[in-house]
N, CA, C and O atoms as a GROMACS GRO file, in nm:
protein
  592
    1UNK      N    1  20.088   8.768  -9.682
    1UNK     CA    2  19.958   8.734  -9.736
    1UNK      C    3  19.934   8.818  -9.862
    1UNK      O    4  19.976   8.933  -9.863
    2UNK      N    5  19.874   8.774  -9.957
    2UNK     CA    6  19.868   8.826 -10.097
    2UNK      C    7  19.690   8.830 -10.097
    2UNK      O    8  19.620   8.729 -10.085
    3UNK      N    9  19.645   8.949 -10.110
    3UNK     CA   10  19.564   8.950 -10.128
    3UNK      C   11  19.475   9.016 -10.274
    3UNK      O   12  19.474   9.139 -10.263
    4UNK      N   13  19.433   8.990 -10.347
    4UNK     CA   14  19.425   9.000 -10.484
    4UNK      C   15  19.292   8.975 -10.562
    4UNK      O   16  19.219   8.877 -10.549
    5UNK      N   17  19.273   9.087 -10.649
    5UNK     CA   18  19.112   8.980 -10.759
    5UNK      C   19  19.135   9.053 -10.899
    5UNK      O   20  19.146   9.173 -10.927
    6UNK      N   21  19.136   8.980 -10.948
    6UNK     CA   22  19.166   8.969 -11.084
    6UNK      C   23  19.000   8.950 -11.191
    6UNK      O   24  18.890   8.896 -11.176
    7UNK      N   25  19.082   9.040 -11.314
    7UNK     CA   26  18.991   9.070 -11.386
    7UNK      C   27  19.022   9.075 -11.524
    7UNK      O   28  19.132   9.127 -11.549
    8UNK      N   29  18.941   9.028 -11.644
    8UNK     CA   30  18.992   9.010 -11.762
    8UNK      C   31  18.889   9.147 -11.830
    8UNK      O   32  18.780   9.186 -11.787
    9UNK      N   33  18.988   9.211 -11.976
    9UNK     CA   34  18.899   9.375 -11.897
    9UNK      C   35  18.859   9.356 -12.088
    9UNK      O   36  18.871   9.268 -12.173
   10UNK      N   37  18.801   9.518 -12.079
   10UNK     CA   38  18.745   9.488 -12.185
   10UNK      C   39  18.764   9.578 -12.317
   10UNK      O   40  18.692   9.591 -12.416
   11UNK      N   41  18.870   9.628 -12.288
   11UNK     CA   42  18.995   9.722 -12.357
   11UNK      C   43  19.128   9.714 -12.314
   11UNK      O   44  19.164   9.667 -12.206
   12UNK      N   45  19.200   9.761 -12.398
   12UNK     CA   46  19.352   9.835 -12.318
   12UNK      C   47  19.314   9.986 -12.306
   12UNK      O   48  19.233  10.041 -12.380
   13UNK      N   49  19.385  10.052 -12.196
   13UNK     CA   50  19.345  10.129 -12.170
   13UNK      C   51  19.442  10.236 -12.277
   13UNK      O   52  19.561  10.203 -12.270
   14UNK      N   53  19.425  10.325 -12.348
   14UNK     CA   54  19.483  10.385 -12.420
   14UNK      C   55  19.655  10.427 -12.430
   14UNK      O   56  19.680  10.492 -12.328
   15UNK      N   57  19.750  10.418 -12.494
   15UNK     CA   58  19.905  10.473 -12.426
   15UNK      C   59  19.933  10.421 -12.348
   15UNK      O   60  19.982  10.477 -12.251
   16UNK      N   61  19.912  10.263 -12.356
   16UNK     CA   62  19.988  10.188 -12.292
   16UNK      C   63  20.110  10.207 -12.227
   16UNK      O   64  20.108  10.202 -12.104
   17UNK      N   65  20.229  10.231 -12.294
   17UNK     CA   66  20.342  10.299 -12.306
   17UNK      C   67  20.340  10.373 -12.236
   17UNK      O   68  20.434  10.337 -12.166
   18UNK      N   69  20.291  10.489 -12.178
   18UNK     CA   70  20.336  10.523 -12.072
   18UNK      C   71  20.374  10.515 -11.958
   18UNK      O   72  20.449  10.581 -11.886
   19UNK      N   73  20.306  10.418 -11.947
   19UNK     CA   74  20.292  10.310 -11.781
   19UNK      C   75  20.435  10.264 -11.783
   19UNK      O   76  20.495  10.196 -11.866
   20UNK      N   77  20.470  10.310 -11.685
   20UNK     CA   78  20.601  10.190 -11.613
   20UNK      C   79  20.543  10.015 -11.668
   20UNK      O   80  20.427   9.975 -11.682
   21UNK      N   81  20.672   9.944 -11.689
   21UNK     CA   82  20.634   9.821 -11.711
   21UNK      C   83  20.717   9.730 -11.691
   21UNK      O   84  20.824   9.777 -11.655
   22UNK      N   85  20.717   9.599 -11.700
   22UNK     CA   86  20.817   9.484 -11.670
   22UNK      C   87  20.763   9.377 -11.779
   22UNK      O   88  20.655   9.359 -11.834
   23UNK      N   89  20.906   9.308 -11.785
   23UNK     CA   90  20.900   9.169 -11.857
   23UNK      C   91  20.876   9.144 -11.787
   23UNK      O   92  20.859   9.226 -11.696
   24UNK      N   93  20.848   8.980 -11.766
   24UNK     CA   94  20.839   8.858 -11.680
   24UNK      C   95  20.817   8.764 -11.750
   24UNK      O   96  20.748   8.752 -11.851
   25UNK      N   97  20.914   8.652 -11.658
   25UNK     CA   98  20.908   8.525 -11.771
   25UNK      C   99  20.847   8.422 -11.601
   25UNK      O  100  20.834   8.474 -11.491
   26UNK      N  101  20.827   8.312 -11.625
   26UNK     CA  102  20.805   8.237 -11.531
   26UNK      C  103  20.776   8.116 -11.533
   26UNK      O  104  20.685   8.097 -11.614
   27UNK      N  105  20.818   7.996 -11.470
   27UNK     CA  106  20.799   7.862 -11.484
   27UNK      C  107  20.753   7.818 -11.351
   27UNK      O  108  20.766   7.890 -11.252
   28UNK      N  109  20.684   7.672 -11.347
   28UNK     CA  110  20.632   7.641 -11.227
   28UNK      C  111  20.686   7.518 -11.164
   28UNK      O  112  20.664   7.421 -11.237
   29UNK      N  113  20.745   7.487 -11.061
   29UNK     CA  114  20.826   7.368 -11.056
   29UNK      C  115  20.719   7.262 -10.982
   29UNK      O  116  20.734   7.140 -10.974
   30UNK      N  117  20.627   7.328 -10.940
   30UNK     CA  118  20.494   7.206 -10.889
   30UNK      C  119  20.368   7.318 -10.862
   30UNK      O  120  20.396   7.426 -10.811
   31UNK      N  121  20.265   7.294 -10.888
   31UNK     CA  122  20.103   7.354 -10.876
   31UNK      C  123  20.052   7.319 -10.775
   31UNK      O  124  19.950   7.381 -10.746
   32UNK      N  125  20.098   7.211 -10.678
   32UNK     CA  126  20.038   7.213 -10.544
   32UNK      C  127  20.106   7.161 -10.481
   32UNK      O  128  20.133   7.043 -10.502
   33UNK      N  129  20.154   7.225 -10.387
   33UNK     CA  130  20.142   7.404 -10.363
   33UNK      C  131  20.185   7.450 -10.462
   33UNK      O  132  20.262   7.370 -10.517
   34UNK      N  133  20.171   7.570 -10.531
   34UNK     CA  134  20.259   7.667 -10.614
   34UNK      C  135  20.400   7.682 -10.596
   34UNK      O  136  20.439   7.767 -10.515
   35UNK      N  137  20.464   7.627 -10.645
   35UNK     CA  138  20.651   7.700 -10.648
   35UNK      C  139  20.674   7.754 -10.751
   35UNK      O  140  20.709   7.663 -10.827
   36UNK      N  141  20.678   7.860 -10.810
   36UNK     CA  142  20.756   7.934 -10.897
   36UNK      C  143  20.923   7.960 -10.907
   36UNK      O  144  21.005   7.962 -10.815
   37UNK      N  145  20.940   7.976 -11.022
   37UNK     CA  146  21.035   8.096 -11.056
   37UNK      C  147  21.051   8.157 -11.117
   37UNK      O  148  21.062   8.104 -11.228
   38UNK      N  149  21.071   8.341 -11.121
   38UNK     CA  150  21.025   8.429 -11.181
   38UNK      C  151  21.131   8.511 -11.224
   38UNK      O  152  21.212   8.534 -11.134
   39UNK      N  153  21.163   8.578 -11.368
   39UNK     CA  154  21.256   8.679 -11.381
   39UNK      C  155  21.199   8.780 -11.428
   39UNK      O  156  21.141   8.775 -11.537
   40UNK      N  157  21.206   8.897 -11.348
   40UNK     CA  158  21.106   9.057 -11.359
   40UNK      C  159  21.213   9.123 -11.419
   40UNK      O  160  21.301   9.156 -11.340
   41UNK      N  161  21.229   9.151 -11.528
   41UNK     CA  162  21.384   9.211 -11.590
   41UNK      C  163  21.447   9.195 -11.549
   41UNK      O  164  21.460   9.074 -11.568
   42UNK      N  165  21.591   9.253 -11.434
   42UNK     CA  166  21.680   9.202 -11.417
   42UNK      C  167  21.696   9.160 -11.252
   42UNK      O  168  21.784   9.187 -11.171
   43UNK      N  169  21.554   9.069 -11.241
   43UNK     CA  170  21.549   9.078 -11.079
   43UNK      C  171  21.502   8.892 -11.122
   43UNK      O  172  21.441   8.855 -11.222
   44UNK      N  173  21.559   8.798 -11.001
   44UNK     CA  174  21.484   8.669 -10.987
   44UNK      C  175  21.447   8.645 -10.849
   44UNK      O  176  21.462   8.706 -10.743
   45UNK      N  177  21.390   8.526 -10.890
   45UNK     CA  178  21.324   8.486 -10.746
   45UNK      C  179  21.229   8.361 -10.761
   45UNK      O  180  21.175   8.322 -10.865
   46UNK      N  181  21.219   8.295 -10.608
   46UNK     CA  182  21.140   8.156 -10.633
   46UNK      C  183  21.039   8.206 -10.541
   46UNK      O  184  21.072   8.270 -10.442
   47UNK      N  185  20.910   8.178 -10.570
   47UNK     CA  186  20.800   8.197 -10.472
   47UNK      C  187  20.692   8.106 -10.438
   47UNK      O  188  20.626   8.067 -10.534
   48UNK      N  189  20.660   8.066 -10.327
   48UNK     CA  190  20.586   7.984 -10.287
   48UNK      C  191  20.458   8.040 -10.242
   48UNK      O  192  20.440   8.140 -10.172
   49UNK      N  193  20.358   7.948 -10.301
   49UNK     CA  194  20.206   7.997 -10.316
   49UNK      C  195  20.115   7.920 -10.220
   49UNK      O  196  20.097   7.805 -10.258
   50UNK      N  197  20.050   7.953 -10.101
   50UNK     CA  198  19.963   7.896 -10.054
   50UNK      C  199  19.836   7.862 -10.106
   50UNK      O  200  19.812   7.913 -10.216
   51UNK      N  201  19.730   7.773 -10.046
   51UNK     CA  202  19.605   7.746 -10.146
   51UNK      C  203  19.525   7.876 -10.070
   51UNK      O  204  19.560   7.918  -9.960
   52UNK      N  205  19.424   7.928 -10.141
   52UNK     CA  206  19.350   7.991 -10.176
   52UNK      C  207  19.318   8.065 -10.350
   52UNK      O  208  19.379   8.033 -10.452
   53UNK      N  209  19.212   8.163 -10.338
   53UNK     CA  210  19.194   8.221 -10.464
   53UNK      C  211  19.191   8.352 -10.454
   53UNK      O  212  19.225   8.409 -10.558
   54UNK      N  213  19.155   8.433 -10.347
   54UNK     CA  214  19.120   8.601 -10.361
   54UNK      C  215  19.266   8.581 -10.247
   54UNK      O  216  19.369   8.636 -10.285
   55UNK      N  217  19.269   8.513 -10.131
   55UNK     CA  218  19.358   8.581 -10.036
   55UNK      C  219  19.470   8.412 -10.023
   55UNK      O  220  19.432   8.296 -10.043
   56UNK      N  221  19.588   8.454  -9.989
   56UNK     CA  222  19.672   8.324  -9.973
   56UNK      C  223  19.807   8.376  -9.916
   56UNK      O  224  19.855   8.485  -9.946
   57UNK      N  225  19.862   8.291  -9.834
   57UNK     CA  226  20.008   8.254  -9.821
   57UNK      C  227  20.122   8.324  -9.956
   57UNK      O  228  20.102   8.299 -10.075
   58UNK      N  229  20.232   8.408  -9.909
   58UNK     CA  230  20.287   8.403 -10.055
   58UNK      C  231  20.468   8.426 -10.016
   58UNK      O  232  20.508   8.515  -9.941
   59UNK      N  233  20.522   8.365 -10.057
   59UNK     CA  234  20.676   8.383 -10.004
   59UNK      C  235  20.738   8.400 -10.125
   59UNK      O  236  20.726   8.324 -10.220
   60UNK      N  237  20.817   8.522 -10.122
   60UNK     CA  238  20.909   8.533 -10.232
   60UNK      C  239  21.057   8.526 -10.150
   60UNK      O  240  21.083   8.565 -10.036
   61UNK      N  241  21.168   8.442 -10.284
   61UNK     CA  242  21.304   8.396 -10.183
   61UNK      C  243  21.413   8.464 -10.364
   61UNK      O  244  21.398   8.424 -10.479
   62UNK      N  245  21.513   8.572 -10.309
   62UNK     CA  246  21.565   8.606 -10.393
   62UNK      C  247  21.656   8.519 -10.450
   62UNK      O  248  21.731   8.471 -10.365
   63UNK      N  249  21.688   8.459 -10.628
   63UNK     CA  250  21.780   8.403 -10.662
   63UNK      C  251  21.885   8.527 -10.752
   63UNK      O  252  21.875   8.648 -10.771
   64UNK      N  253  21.979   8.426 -10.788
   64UNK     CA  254  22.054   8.519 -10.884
   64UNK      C  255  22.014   8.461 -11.035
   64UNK      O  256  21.925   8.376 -11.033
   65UNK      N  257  22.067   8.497 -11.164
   65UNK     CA  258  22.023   8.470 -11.283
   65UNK      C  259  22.118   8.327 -11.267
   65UNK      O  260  22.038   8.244 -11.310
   66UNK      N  261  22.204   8.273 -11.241
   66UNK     CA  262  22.255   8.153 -11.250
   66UNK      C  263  22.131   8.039 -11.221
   66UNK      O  264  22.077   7.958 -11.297
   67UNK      N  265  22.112   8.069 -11.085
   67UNK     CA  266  21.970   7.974 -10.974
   67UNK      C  267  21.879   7.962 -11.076
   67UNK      O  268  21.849   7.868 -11.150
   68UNK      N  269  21.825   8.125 -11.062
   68UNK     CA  270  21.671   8.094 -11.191
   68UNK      C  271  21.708   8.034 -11.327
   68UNK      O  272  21.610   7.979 -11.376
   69UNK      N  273  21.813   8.027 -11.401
   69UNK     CA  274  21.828   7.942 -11.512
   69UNK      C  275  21.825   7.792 -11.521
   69UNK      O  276  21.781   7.705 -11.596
   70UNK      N  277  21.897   7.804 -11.400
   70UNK     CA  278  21.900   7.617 -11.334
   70UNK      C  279  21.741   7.592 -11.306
   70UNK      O  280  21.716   7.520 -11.404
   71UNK      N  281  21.645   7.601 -11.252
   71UNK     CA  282  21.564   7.588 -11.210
   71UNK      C  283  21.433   7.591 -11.292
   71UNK      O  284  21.344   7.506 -11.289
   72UNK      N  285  21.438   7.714 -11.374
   72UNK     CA  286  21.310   7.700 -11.524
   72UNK      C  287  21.349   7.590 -11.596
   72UNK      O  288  21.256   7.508 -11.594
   73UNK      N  289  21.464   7.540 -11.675
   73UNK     CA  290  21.462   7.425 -11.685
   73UNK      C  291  21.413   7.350 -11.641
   73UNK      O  292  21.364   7.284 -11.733
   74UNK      N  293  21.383   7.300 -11.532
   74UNK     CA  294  21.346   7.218 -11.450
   74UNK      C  295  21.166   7.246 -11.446
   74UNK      O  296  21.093   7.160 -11.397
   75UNK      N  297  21.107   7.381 -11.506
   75UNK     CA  298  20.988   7.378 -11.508
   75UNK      C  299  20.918   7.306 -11.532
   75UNK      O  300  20.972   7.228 -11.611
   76UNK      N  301  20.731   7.254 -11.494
   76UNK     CA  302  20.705   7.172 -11.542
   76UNK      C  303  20.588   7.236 -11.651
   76UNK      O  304  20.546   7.348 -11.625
   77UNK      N  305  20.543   7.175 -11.755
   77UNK     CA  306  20.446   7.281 -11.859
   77UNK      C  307  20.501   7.415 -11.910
   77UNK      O  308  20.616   7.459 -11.918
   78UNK      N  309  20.412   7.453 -11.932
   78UNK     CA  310  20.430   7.586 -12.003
   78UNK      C  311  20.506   7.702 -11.935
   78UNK      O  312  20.476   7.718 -11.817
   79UNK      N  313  20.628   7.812 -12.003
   79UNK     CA  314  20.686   7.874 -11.945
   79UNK      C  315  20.608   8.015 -11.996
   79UNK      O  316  20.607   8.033 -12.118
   80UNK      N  317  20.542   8.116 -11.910
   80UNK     CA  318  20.455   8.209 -11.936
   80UNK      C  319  20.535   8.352 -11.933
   80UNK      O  320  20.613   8.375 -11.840
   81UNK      N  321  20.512   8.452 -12.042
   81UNK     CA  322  20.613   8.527 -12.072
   81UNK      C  323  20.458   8.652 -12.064
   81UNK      O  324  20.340   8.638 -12.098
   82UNK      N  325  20.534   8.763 -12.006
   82UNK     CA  326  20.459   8.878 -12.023
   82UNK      C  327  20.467   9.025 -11.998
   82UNK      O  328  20.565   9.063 -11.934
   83UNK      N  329  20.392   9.102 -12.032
   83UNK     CA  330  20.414   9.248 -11.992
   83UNK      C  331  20.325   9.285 -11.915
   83UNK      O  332  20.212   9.315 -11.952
   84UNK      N  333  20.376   9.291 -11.760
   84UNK     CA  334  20.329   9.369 -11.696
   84UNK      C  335  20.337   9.537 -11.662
   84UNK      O  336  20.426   9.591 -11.597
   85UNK      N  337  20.225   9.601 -11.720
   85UNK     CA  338  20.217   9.732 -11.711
   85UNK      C  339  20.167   9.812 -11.580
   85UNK      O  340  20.049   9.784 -11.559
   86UNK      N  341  20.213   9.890 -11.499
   86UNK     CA  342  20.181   9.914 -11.361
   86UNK      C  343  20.077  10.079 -11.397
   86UNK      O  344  20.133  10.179 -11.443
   87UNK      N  345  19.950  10.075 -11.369
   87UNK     CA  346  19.856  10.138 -11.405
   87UNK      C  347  19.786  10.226 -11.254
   87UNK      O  348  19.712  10.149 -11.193
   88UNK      N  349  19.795  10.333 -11.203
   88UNK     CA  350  19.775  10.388 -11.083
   88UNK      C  351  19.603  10.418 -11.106
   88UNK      O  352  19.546  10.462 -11.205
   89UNK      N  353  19.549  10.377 -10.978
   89UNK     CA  354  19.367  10.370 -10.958
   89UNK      C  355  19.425  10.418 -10.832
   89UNK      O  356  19.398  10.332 -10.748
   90UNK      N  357  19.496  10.519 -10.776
   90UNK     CA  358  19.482  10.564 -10.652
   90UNK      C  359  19.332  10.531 -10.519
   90UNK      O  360  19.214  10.565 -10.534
   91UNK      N  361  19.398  10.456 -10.398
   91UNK     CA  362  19.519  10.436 -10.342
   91UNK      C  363  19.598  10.286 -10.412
   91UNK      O  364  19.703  10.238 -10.368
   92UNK      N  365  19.506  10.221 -10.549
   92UNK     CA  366  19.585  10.114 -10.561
   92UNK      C  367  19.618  10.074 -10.667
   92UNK      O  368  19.563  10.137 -10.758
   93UNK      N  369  19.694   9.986 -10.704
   93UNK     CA  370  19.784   9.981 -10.903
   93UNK      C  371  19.765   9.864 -10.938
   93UNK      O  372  19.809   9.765 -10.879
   94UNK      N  373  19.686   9.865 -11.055
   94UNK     CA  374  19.624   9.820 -11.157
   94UNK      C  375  19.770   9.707 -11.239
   94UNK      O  376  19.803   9.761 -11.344
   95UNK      N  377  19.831   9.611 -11.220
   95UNK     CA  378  19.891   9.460 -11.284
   95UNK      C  379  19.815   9.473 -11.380
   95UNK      O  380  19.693   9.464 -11.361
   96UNK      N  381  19.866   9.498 -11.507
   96UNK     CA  382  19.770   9.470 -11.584
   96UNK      C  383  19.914   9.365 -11.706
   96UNK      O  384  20.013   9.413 -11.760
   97UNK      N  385  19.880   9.263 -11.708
   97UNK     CA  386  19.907   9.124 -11.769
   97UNK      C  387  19.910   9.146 -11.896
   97UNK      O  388  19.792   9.146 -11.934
   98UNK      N  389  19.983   9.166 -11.987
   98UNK     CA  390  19.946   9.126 -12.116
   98UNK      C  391  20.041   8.999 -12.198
   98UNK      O  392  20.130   9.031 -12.276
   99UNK      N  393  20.014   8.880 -12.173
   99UNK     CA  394  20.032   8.751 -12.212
   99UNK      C  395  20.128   8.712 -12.325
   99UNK      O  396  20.056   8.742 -12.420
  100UNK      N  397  20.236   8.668 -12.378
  100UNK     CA  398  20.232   8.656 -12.503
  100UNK      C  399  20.228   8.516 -12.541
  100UNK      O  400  20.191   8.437 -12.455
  101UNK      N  401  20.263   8.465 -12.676
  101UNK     CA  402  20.246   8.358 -12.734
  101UNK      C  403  20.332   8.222 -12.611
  101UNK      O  404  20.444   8.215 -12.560
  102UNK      N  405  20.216   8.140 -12.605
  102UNK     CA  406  20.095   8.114 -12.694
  102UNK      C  407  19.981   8.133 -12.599
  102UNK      O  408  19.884   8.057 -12.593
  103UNK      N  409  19.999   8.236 -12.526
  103UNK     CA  410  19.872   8.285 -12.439
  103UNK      C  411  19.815   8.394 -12.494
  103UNK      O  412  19.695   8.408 -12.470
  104UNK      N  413  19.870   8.480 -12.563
  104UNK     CA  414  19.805   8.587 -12.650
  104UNK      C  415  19.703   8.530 -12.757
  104UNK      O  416  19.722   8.446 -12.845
  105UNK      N  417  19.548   8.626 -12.710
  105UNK     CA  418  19.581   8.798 -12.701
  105UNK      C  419  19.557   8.750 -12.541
  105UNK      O  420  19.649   8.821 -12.501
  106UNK      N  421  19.532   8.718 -12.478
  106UNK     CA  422  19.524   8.712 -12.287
  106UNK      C  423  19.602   8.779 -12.228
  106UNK      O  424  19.719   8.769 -12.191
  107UNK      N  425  19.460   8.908 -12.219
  107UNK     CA  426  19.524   8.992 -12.082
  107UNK      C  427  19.411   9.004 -11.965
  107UNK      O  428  19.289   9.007 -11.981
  108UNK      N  429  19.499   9.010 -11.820
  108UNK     CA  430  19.433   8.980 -11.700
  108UNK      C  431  19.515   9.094 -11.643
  108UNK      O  432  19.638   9.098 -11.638
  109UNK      N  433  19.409   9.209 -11.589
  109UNK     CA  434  19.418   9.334 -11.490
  109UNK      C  435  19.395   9.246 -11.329
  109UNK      O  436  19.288   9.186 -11.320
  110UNK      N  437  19.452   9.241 -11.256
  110UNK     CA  438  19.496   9.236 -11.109
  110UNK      C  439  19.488   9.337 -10.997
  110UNK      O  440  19.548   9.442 -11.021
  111UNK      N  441  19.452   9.332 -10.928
  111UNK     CA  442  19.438   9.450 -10.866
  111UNK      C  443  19.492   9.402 -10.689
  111UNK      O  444  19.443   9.296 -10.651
  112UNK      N  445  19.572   9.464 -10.604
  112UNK     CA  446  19.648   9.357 -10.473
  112UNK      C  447  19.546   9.516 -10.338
  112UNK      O  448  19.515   9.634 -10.346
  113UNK      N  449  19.538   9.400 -10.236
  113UNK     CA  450  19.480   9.482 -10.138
  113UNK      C  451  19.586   9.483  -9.978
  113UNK      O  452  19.679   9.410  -9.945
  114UNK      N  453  19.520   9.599  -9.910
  114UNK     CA  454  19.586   9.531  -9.770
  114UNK      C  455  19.499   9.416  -9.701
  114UNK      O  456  19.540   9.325  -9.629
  115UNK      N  457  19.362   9.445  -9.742
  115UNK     CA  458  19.293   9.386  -9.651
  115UNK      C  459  19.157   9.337  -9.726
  115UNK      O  460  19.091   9.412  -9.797
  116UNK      N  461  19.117   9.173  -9.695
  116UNK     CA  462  19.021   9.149  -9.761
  116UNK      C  463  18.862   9.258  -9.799
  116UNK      O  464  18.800   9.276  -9.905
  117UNK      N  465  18.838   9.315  -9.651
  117UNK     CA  466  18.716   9.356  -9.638
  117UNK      C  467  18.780   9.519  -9.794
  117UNK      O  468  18.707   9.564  -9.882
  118UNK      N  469  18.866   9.542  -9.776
  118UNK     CA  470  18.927   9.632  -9.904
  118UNK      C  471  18.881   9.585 -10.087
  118UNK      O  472  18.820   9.647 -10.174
  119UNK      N  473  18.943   9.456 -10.085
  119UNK     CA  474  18.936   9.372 -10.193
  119UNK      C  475  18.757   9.290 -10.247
  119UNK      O  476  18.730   9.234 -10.354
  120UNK      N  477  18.680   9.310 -10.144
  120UNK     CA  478  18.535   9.275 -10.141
  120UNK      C  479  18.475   9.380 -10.185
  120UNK      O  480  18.380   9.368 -10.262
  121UNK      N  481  18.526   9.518 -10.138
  121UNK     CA  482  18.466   9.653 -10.135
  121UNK      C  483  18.497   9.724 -10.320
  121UNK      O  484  18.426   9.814 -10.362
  122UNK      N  485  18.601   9.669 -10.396
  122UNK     CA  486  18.626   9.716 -10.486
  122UNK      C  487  18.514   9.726 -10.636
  122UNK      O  488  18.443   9.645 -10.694
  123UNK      N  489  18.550   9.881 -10.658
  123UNK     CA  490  18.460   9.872 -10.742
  123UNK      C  491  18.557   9.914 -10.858
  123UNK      O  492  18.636  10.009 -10.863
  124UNK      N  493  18.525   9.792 -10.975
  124UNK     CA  494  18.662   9.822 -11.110
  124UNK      C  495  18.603   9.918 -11.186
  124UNK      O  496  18.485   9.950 -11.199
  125UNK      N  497  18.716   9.965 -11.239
  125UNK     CA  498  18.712  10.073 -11.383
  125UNK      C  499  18.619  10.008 -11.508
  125UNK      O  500  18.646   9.898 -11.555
  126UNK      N  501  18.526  10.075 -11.548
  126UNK     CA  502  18.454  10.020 -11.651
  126UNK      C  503  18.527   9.950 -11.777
  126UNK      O  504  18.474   9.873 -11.857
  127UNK      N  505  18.658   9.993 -11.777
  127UNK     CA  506  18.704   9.930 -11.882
  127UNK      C  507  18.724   9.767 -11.812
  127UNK      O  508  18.700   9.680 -11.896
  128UNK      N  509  18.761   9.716 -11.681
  128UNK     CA  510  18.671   9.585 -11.708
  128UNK      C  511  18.651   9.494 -11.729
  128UNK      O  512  18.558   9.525 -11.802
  129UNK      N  513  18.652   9.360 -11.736
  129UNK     CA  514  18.498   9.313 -11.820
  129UNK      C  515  18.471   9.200 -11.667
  129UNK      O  516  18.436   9.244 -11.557
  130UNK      N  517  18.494   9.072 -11.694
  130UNK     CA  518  18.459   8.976 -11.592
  130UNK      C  519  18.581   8.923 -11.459
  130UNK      O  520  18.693   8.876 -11.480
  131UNK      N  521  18.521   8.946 -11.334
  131UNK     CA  522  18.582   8.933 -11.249
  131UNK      C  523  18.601   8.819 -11.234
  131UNK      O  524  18.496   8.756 -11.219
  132UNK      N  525  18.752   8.722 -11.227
  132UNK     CA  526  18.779   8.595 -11.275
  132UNK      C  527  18.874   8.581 -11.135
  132UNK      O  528  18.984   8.529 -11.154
  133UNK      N  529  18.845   8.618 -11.011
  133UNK     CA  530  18.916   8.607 -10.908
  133UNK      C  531  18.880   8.437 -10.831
  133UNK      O  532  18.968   8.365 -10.785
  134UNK      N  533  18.785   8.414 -10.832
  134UNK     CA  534  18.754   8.232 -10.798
  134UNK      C  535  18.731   8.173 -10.912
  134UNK      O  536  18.639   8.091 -10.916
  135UNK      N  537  18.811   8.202 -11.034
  135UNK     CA  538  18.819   8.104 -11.130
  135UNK      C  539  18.928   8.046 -11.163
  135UNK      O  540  18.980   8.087 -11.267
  136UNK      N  541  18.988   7.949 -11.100
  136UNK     CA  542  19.125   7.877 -11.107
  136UNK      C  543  19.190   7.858 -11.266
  136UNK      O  544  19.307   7.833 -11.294
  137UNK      N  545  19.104   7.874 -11.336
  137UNK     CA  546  19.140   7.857 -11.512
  137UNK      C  547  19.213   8.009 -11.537
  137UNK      O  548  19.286   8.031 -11.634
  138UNK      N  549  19.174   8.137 -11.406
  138UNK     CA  550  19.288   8.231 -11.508
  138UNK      C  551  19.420   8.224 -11.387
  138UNK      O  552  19.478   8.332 -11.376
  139UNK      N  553  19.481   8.099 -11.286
  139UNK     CA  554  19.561   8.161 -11.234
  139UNK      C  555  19.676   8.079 -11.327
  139UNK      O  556  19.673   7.972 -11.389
  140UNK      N  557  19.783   8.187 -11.305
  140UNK     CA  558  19.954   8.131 -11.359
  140UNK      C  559  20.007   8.000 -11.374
  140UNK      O  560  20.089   7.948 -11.449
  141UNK      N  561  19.926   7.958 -11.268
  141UNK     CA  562  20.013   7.797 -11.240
  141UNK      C  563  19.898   7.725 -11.310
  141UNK      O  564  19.943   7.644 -11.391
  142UNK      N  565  19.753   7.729 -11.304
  142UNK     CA  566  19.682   7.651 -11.429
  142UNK      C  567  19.688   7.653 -11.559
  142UNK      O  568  19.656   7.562 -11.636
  143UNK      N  569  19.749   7.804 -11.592
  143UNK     CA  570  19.787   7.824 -11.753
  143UNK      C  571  19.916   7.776 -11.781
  143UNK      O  572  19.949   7.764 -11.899
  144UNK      N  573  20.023   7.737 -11.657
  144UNK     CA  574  20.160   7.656 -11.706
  144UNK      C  575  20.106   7.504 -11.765
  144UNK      O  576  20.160   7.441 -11.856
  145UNK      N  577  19.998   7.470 -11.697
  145UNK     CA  578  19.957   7.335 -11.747
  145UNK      C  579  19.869   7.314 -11.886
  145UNK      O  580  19.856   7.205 -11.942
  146UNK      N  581  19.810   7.441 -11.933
  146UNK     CA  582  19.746   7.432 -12.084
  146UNK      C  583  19.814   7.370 -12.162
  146UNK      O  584  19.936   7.379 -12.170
  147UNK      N  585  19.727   7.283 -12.246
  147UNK     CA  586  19.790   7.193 -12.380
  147UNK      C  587  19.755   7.287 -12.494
  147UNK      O  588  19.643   7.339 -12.500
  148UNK      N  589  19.833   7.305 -12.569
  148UNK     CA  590  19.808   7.380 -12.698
  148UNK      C  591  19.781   7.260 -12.792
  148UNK      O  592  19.755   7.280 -12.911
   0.00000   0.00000   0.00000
């Protein structure tokens, strides 16, 4: 279970760069249900998304770079490329998204829980801005479908 709320903030937080970070590239092979496939630098994988918006179903299934090449091809829409920077809010770490073309400047801070009544209880860092966790327009698989 993935439990999660997401937030579009209202700075970067200074020294970016210091933060541990990851590429990620990702394509969607259907939006309902969610099937992905994802390459986190030198790691792949296909993951299947249950419906919900704050809490859902989430299966990740390891490929090799052969599989995931075969398969983004096969994406449908937009293939979403980004830097995820891993940002510590002790006890929990801050996903913070930064988008690139043609989703840039779009960045979306994430934040993952154990437990809903956790994820209800959260109070974000002023930097911030609007909590976009039941808004289906900022998840992954609705932005594979944007028309530019």
């Amino acid at each position: 279970m993935e439990i999660e709320r997401k937030f579009t903030v209202r700075q970067l937080p200074e020294d970016l760069a210091r933060y541990d970070s990851h590429l990620i590239e990702q394509g969607y092979l259907n939006t309902n249900p969610v099937v992905r496939v994802r390459r986190e630098d030198d790691t792949y994988y296909l993951t299947y998304k249950g419906k919900g918006l704050m809490a859902r179903e989430e299966y990740n299934l390891p490929l090799n770079e052969q599989a995931y090449n075969h398969l983004v091809a096969k994406a449908d829409g937009n293939i979403i490329t980004k830097r995820r920077y891993l940002i510590p809010l002790p006890p929990y770490t801050i996903e913070l998204d930064v988008f690139m073309e043609p989703f840039a400047p779009l960045v979306i801070a994430e934040v993952e829980f154990p437990t809903e009544k956790e994820a209800e209880a959260f109070i974000p860092p002023e930097w911030f801005l609007e909590d976009v966790t039941f808004n289906p327009e900022y998840h992954n698989s609705t932005l594979s479908t944007k028309q530019f």
